[in-house]
mmCIF file of the C-alpha atoms, coordinates in Angstrom:
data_MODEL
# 
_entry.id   MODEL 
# 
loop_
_atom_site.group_PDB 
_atom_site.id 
_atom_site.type_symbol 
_atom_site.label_atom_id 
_atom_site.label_alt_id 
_atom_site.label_comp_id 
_atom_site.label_asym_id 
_atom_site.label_entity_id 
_atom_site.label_seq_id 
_atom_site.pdbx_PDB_ins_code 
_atom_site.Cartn_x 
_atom_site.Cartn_y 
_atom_site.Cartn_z 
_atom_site.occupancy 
_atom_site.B_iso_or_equiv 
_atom_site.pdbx_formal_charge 
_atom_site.auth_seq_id 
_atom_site.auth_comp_id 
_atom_site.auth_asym_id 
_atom_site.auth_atom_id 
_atom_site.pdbx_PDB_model_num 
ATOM 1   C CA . UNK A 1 1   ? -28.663 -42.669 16.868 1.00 0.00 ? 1   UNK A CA 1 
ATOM 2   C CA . UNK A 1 2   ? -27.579 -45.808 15.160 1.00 0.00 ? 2   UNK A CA 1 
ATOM 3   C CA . UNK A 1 3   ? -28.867 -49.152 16.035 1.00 0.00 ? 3   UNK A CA 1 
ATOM 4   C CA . UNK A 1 4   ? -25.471 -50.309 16.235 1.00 0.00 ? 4   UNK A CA 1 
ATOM 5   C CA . UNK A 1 5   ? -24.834 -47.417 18.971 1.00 0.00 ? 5   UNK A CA 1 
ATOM 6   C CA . UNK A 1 6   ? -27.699 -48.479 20.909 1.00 0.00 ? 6   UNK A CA 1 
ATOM 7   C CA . UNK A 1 7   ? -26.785 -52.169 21.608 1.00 0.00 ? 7   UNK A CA 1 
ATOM 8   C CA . UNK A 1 8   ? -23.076 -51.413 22.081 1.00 0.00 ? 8   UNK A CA 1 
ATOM 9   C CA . UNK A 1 9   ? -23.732 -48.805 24.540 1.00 0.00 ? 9   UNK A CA 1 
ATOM 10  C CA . UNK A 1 10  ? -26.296 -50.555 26.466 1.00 0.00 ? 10  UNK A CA 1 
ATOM 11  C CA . UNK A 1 11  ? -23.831 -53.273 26.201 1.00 0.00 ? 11  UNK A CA 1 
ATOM 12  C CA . UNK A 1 12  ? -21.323 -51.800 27.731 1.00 0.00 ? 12  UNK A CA 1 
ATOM 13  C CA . UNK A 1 13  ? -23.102 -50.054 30.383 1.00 0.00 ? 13  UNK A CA 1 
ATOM 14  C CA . UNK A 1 14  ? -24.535 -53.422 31.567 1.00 0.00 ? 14  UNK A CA 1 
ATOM 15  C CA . UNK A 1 15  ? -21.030 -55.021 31.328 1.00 0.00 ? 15  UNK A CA 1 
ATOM 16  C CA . UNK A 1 16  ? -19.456 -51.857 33.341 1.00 0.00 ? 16  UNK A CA 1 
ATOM 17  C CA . UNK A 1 17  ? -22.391 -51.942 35.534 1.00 0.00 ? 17  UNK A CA 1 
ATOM 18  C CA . UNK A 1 18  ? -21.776 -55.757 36.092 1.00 0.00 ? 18  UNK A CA 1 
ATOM 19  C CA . UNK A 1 19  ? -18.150 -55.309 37.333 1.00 0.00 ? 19  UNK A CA 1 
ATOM 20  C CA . UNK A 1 20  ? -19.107 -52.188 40.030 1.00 0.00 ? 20  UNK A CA 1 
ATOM 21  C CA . UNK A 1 21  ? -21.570 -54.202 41.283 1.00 0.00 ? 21  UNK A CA 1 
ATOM 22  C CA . UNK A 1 22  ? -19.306 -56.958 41.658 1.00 0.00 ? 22  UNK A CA 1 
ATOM 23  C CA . UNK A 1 23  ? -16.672 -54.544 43.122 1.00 0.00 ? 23  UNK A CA 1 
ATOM 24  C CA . UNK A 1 24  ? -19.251 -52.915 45.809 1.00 0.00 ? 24  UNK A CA 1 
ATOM 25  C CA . UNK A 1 25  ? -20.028 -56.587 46.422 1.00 0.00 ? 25  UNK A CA 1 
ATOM 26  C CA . UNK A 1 26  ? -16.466 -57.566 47.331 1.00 0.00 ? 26  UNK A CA 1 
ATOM 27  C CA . UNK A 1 27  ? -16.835 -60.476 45.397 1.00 0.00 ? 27  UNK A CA 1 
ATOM 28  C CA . UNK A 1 28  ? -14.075 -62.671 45.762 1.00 0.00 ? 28  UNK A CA 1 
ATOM 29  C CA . UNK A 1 29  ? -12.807 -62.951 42.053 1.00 0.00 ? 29  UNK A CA 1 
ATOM 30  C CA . UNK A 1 30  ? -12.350 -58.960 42.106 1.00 0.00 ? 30  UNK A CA 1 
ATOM 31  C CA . UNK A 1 31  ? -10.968 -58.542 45.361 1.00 0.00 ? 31  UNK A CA 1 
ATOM 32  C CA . UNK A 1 32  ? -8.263  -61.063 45.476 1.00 0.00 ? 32  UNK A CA 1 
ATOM 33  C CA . UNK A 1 33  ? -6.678  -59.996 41.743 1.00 0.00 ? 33  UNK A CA 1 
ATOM 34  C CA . UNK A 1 34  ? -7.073  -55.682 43.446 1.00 0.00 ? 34  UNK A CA 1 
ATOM 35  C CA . UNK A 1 35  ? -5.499  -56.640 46.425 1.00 0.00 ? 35  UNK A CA 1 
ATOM 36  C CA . UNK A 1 36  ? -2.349  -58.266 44.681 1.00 0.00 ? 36  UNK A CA 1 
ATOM 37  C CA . UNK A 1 37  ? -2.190  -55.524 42.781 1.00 0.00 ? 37  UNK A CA 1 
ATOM 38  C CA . UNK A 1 38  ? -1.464  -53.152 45.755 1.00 0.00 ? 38  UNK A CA 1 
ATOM 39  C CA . UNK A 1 39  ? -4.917  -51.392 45.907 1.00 0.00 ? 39  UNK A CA 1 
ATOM 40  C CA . UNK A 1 40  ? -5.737  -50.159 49.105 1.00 0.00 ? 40  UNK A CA 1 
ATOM 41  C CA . UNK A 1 41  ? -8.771  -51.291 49.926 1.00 0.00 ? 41  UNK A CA 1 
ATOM 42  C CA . UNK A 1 42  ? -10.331 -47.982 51.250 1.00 0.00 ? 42  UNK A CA 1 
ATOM 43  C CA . UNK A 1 43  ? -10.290 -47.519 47.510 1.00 0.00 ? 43  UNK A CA 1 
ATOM 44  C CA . UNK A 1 44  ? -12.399 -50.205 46.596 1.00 0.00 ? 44  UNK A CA 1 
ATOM 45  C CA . UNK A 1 45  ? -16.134 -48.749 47.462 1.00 0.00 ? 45  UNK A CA 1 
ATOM 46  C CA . UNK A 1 46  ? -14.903 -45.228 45.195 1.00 0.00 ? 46  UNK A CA 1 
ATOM 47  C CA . UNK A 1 47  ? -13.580 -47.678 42.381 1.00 0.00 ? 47  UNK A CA 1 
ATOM 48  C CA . UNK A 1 48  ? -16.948 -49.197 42.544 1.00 0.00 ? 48  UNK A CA 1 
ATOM 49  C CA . UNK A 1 49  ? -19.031 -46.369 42.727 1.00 0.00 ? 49  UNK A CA 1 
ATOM 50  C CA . UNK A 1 50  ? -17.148 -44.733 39.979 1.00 0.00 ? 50  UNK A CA 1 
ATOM 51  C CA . UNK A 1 51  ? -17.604 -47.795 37.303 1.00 0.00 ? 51  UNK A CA 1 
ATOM 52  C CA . UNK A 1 52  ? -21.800 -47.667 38.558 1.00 0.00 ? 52  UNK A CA 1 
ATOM 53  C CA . UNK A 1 53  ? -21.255 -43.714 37.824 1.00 0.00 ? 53  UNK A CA 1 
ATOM 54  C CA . UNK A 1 54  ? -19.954 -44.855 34.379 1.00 0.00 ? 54  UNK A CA 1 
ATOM 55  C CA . UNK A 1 55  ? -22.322 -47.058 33.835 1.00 0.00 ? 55  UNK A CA 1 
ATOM 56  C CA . UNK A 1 56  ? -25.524 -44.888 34.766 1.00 0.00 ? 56  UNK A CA 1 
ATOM 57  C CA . UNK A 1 57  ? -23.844 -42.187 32.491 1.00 0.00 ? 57  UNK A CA 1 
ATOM 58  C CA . UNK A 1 58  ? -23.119 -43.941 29.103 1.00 0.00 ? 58  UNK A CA 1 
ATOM 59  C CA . UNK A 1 59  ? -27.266 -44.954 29.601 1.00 0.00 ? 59  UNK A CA 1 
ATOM 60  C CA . UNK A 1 60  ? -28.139 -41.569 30.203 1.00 0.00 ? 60  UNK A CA 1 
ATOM 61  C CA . UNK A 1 61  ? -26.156 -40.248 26.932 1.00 0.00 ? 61  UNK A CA 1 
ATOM 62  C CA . UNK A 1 62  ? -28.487 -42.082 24.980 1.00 0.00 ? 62  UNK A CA 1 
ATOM 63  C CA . UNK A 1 63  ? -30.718 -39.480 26.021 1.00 0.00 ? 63  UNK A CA 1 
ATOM 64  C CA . UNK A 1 64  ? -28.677 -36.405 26.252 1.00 0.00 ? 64  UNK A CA 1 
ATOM 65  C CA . UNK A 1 65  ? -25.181 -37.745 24.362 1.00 0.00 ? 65  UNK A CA 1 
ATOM 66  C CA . UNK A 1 66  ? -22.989 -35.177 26.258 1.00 0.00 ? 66  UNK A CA 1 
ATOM 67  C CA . UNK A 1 67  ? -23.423 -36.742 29.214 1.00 0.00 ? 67  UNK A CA 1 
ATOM 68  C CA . UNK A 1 68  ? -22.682 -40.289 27.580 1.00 0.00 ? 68  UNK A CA 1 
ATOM 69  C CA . UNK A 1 69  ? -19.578 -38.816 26.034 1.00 0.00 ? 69  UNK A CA 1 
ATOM 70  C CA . UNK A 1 70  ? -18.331 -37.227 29.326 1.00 0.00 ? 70  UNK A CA 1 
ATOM 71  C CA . UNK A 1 71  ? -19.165 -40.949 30.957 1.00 0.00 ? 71  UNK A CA 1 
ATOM 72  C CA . UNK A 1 72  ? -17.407 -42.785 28.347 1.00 0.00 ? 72  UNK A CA 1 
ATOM 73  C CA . UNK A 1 73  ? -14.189 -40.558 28.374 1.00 0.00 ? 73  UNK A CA 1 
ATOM 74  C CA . UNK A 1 74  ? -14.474 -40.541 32.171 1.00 0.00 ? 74  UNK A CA 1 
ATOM 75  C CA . UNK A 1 75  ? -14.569 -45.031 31.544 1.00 0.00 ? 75  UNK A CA 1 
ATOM 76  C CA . UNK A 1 76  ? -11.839 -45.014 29.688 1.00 0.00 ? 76  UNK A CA 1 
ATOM 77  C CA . UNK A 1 77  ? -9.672  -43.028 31.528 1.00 0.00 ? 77  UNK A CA 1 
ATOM 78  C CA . UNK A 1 78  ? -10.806 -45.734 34.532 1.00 0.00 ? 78  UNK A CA 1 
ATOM 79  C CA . UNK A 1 79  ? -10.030 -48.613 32.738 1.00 0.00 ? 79  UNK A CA 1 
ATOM 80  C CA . UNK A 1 80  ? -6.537  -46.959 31.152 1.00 0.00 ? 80  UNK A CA 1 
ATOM 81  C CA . UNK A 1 81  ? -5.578  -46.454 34.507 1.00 0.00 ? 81  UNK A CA 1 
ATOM 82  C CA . UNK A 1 82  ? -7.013  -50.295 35.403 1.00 0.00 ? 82  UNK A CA 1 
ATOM 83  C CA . UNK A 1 83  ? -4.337  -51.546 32.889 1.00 0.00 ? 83  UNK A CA 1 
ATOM 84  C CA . UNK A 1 84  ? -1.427  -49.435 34.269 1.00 0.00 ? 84  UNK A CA 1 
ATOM 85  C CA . UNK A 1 85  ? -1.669  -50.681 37.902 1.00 0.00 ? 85  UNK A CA 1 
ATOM 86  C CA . UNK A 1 86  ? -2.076  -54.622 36.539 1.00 0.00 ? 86  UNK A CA 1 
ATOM 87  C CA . UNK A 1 87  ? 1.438   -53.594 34.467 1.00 0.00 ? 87  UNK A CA 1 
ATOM 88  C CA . UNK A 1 88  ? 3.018   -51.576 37.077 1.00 0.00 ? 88  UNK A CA 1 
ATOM 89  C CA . UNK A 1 89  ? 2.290   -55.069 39.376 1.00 0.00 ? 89  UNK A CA 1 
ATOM 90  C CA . UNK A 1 90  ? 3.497   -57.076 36.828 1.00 0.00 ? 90  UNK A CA 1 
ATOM 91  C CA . UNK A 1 91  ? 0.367   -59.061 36.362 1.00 0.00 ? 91  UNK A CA 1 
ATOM 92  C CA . UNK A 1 92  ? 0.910   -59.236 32.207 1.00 0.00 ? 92  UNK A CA 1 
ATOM 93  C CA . UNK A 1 93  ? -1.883  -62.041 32.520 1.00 0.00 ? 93  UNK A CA 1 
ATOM 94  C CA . UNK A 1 94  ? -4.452  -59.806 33.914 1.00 0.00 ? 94  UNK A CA 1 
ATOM 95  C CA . UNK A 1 95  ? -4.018  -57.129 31.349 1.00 0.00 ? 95  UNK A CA 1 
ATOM 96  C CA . UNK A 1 96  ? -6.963  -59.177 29.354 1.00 0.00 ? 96  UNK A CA 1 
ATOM 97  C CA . UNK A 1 97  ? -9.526  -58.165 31.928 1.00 0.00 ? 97  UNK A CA 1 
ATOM 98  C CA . UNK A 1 98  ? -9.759  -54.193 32.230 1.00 0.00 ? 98  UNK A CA 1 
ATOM 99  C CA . UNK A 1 99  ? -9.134  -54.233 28.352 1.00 0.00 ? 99  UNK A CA 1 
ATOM 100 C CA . UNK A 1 100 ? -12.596 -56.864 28.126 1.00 0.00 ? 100 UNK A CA 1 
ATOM 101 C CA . UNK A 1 101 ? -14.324 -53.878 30.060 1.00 0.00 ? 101 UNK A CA 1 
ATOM 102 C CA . UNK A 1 102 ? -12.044 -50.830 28.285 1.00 0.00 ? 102 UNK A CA 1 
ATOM 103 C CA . UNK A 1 103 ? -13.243 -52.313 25.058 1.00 0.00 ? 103 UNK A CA 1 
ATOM 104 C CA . UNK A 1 104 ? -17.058 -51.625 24.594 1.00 0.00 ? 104 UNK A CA 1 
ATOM 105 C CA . UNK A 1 105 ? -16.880 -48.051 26.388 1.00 0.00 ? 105 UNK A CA 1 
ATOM 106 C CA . UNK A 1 106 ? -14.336 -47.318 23.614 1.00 0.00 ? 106 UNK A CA 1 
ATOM 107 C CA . UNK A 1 107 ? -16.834 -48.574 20.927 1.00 0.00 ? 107 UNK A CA 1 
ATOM 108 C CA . UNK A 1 108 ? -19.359 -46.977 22.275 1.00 0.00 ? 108 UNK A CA 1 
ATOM 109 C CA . UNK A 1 109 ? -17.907 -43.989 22.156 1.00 0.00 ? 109 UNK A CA 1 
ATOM 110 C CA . UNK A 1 110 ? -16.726 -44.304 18.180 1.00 0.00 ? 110 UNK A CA 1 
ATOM 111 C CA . UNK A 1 111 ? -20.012 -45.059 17.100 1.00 0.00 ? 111 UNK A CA 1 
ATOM 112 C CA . UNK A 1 112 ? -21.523 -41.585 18.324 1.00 0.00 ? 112 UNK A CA 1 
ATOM 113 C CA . UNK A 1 113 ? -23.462 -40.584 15.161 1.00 0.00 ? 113 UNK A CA 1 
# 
């Protein structure tokens, strides 16, 4: 495992982890910009506890890397779909912020040795 690797993953796991955490919170910045966006917010806690599942996973890959791999694909697929409901609402502005968290997981998952 590259050095490289290891900060970018934990990185991005702390940055993923950051935004369920902020999701399960409800805080008001995340909440407001979901709800415009036509999420239902029975959705929100599974959202949540999906990016924490993400987030968990791309730290355990750095000690079994098919499990980080899995996470990662499973983060990007989250975050791909993130981007098509801020488009499909129209919120071109917004597209910034699942591609800040889409991002890392992506590198992370390129610099796999």
């Amino acid at each position: 495992m590259s050095t490289a690797h290891l900060i970018v993953t934990i990185a991005a796991a702390a940055w993923v982890g950051f935004s369920a955490v902020s999701m399960l919170a409800r805080a008001k910045w995340v909440v407001e910009p979901i709800s415009e966006y036509g999420v239902p917010e029975r959705f929100w806690a599974l959202l949540g506890t999906a990016k924490a599942a993400g987030a968990a996973g791309l730290l355990a890959g750095l000690i079994w890397p098919p499990i980080g791999i899995a996470a990662a694909i499973g983060l990007v697929l989250y975050f791909t779909g993130a981007l098509i409901t801020v488009a499909r609402a129209r919120s071109y502005g917004h597209l910034v912020f699942p591609a800040l968290y889409l991002a890392p997981v992506v590198a992370s998952l390129l610099l796999l040795p």
